[in-house]
N, CA, C and O atoms as CSV, one atom per row, in Angstrom:
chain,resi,resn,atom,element,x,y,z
A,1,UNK,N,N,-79.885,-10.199,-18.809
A,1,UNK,CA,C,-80.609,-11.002,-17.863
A,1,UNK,C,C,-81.194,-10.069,-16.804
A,1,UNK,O,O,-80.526,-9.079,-16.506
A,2,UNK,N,N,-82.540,-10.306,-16.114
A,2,UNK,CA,C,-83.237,-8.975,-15.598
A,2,UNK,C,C,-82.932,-9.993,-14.137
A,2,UNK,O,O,-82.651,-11.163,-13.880
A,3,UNK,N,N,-83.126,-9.035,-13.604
A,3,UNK,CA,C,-82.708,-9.395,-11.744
A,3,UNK,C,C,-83.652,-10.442,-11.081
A,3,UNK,O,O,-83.425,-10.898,-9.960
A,4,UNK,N,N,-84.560,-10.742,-11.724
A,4,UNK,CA,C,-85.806,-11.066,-11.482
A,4,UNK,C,C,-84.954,-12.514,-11.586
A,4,UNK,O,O,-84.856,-13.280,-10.627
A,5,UNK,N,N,-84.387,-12.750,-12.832
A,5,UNK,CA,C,-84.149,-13.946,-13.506
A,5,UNK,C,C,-83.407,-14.781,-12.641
A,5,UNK,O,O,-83.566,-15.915,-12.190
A,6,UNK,N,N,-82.474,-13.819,-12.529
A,6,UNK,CA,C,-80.872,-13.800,-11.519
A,6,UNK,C,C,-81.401,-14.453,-10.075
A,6,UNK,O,O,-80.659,-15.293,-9.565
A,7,UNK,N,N,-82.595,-14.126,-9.418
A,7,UNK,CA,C,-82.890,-13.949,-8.276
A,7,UNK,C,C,-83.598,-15.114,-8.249
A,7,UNK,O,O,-83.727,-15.640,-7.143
A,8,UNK,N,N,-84.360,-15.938,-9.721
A,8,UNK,CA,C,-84.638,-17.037,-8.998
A,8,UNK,C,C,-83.859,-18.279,-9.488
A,8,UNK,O,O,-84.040,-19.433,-9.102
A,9,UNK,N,N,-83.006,-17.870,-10.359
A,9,UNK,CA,C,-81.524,-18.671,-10.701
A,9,UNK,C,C,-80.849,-18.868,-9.640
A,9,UNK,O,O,-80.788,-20.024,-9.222
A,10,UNK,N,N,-80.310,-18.033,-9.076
A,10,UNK,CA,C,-79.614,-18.392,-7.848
A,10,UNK,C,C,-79.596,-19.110,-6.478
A,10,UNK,O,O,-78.570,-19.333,-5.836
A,11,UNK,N,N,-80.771,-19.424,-6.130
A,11,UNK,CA,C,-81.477,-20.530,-5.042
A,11,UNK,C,C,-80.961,-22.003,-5.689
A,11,UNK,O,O,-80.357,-22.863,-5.047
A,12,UNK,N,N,-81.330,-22.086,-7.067
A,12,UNK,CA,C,-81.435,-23.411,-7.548
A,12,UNK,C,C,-79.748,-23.932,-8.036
A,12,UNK,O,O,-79.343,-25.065,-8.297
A,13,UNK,N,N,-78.927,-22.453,-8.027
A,13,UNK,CA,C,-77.425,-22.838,-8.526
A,13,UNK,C,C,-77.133,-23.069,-7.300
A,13,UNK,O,O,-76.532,-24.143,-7.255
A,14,UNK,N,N,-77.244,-22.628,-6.309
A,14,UNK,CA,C,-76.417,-22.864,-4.986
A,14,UNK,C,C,-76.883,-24.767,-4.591
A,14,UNK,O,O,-75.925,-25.520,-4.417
A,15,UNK,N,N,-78.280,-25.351,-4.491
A,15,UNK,CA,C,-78.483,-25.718,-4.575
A,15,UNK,C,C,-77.836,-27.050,-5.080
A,15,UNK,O,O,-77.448,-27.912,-4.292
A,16,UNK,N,N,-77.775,-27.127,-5.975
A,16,UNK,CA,C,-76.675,-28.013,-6.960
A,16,UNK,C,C,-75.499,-27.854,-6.812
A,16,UNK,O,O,-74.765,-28.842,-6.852
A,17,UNK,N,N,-75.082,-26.840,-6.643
A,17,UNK,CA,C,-73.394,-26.627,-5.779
A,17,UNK,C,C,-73.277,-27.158,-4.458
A,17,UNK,O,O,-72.109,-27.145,-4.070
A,18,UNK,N,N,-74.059,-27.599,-3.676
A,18,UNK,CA,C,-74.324,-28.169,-2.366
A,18,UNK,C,C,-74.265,-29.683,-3.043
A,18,UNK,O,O,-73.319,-30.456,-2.891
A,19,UNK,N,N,-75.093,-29.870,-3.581
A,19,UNK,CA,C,-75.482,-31.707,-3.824
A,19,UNK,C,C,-74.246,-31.897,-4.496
A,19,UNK,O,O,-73.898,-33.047,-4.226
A,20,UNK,N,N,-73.479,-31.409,-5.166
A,20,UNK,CA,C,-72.659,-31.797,-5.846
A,20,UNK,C,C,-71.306,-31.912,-4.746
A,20,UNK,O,O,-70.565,-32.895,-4.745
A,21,UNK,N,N,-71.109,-30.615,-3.729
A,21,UNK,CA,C,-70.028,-31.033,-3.146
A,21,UNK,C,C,-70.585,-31.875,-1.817
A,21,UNK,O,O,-69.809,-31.936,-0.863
A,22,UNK,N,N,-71.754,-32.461,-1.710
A,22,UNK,CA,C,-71.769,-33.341,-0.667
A,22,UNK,C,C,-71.666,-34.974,-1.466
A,22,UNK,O,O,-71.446,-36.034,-0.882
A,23,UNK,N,N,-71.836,-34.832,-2.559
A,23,UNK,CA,C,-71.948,-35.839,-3.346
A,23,UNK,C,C,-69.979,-36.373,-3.013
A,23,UNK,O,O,-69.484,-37.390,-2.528
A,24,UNK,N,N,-69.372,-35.083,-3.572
A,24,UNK,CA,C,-67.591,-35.383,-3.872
A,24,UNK,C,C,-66.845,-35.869,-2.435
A,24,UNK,O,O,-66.008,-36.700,-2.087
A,25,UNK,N,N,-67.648,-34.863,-1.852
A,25,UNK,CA,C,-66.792,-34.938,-0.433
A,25,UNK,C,C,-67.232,-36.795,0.263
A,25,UNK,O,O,-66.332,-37.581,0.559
A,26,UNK,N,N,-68.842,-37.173,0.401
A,26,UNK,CA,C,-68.777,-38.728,0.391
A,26,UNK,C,C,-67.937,-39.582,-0.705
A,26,UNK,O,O,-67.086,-40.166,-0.033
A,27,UNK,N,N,-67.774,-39.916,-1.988
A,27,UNK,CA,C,-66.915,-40.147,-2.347
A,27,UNK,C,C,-65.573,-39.938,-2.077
A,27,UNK,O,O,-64.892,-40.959,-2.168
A,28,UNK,N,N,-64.966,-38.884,-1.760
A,28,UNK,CA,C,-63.546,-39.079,-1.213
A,28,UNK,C,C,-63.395,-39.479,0.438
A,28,UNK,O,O,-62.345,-39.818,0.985
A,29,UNK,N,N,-64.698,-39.350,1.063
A,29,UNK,CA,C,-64.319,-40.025,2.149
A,29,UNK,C,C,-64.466,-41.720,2.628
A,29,UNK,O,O,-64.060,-42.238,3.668
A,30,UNK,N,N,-65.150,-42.317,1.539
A,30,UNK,CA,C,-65.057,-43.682,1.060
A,30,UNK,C,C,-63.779,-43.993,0.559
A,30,UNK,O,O,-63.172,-44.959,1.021
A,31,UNK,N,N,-63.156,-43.093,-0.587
A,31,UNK,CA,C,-61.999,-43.621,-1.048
A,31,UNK,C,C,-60.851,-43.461,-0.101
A,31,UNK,O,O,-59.812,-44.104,-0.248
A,32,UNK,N,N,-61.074,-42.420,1.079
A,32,UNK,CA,C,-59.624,-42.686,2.203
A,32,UNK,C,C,-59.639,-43.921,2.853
A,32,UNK,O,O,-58.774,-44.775,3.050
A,33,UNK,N,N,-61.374,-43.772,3.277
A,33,UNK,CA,C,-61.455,-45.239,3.688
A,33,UNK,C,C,-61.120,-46.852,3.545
A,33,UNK,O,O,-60.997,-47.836,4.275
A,34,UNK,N,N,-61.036,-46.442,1.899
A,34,UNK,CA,C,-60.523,-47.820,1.272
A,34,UNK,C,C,-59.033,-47.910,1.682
A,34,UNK,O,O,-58.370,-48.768,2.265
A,35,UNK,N,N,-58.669,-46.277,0.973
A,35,UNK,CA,C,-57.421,-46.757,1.216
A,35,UNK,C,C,-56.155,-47.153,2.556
A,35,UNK,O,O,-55.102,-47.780,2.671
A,36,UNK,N,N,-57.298,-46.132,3.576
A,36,UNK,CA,C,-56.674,-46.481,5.274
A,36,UNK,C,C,-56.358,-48.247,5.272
A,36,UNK,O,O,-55.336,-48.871,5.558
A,37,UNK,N,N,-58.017,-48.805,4.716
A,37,UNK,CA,C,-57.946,-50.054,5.134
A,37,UNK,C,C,-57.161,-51.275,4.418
A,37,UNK,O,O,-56.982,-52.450,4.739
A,38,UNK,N,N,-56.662,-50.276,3.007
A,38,UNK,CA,C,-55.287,-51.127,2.462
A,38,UNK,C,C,-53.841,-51.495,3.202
A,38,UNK,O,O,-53.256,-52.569,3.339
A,39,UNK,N,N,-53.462,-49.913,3.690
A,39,UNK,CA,C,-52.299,-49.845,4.505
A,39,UNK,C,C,-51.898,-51.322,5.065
A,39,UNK,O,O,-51.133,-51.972,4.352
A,40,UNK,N,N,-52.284,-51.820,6.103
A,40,UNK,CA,C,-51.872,-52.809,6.762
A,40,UNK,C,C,-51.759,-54.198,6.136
A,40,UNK,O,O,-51.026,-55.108,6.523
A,41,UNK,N,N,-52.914,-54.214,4.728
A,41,UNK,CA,C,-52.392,-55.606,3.315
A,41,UNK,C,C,-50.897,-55.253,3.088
A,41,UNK,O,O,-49.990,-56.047,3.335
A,42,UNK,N,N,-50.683,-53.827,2.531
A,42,UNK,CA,C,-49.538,-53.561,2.173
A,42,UNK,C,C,-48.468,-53.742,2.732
A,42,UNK,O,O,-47.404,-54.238,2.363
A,43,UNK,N,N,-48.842,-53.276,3.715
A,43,UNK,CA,C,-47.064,-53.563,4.850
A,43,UNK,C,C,-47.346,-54.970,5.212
A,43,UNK,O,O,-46.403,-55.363,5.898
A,44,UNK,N,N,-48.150,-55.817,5.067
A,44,UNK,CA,C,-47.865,-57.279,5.158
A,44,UNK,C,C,-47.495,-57.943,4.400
A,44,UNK,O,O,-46.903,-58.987,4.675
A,45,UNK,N,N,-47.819,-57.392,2.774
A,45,UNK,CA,C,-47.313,-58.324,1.548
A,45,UNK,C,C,-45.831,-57.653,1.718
A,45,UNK,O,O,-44.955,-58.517,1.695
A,46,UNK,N,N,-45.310,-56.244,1.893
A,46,UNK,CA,C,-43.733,-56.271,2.056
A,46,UNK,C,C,-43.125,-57.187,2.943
A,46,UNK,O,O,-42.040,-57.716,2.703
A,47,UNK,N,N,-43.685,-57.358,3.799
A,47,UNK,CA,C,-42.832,-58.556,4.898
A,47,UNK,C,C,-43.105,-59.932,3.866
A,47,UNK,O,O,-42.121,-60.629,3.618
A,48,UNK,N,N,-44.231,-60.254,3.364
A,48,UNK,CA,C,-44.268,-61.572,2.850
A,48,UNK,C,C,-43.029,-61.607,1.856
A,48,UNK,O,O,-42.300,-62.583,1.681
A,49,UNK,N,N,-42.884,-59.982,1.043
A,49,UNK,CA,C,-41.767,-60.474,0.004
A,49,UNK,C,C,-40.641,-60.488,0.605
A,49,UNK,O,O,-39.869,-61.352,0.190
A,50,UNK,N,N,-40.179,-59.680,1.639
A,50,UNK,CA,C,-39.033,-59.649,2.205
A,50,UNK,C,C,-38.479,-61.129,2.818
A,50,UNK,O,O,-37.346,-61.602,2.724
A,51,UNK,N,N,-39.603,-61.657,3.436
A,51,UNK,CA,C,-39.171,-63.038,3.841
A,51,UNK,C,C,-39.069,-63.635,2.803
A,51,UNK,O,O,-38.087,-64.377,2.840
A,52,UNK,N,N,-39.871,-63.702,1.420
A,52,UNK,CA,C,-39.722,-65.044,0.827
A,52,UNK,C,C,-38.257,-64.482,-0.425
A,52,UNK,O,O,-37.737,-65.240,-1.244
A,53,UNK,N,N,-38.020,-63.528,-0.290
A,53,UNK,CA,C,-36.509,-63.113,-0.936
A,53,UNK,C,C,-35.259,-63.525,0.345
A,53,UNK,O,O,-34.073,-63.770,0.125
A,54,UNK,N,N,-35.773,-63.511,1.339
A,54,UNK,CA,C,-34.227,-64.130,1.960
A,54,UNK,C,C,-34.261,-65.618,2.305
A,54,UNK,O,O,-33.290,-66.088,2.898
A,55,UNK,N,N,-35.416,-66.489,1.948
A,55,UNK,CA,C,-35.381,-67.826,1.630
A,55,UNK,C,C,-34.856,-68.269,0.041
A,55,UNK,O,O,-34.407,-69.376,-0.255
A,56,UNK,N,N,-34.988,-67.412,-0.646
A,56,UNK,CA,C,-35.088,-68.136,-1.613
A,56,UNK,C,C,-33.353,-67.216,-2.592
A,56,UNK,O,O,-33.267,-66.957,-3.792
A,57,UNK,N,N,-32.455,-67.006,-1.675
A,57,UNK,CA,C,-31.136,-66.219,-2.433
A,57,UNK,C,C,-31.053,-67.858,-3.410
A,57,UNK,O,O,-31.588,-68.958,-3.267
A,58,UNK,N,N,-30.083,-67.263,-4.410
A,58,UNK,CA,C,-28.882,-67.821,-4.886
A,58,UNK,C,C,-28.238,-68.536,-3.870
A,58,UNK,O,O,-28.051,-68.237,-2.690
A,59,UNK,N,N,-27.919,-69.565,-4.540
A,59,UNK,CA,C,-26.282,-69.645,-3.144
A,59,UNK,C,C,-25.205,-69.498,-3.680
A,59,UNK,O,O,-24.223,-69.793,-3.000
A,60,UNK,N,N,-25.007,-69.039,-4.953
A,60,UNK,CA,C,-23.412,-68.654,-5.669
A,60,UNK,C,C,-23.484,-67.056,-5.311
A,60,UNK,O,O,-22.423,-66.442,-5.193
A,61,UNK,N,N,-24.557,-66.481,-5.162
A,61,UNK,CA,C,-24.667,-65.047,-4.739
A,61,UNK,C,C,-24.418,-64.085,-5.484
A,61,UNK,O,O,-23.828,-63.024,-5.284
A,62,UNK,N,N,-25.131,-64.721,-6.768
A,62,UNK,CA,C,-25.348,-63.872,-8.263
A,62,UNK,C,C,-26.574,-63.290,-8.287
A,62,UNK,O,O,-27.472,-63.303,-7.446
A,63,UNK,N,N,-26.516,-62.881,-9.137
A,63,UNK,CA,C,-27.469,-61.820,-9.388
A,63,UNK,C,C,-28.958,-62.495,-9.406
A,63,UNK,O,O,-28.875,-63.333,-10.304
A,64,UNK,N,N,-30.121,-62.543,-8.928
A,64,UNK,CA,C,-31.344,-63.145,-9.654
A,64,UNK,C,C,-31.507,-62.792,-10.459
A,64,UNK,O,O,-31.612,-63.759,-11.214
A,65,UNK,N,N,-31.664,-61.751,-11.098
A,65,UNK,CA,C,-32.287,-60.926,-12.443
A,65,UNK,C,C,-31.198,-61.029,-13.375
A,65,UNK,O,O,-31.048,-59.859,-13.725
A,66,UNK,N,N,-30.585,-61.528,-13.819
A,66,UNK,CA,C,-29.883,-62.278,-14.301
A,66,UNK,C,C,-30.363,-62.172,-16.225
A,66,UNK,O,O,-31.319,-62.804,-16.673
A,67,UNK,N,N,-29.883,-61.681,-16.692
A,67,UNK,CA,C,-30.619,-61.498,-18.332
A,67,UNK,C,C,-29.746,-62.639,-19.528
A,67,UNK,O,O,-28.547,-62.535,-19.788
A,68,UNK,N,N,-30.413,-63.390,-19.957
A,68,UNK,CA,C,-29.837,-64.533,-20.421
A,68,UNK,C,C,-29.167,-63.963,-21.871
A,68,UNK,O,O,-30.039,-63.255,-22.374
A,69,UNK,N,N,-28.270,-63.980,-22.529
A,69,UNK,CA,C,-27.515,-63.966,-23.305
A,69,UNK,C,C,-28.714,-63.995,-24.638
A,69,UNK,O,O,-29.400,-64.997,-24.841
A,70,UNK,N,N,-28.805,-62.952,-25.336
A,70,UNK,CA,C,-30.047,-63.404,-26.692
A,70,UNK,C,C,-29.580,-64.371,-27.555
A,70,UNK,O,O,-28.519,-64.190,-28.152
A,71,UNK,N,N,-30.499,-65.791,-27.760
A,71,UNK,CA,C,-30.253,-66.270,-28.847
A,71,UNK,C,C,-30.199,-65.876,-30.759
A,71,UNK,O,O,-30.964,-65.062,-31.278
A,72,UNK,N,N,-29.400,-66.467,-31.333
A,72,UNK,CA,C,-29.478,-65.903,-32.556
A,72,UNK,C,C,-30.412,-66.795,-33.302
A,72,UNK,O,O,-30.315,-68.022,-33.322
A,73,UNK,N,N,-31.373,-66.055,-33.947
A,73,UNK,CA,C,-32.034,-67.218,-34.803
A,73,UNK,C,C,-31.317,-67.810,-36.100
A,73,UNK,O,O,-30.321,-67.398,-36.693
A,74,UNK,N,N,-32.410,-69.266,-36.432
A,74,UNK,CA,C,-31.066,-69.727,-37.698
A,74,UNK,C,C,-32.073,-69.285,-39.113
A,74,UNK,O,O,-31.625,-69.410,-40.253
């Protein structure tokens, strides 16, 4: 490859190495974004389950998950 080649290759690689990491870097700063703005769903559906698991115990204070005995087929 003669220098010549190199010399006007290289404007146009840098080039595309730019668009490409301004391209990645907006994409990942959308996707923090999403995910910042999940945070606070999340820690609200844990309280929703936390409350609706201490309404809803057993009252013999067995197990919920509880695995039923397999039937045998006939």
């Amino acid at each position: 490859m003669s220098a010549q080649t190199v010399m006007t290759l290289a404007p146009a690689a840098v080039t595309v190495i730019v668009i490409l990491f301004c391209a990645v870097r907006k994409v990942l700063k959308e996707a923090e974004a999403l995910l910042l703005a999940l945070v606070p769903v999340i820690h609200a559906l844990g309280k929703v389950r936390t409350a609706w698991q201490q309404t809803h115990r057993p009252q013999d204070g067995g197990d919920v998950e509880r695995e039923e005995e397999p039937h045998a087929l006939p």
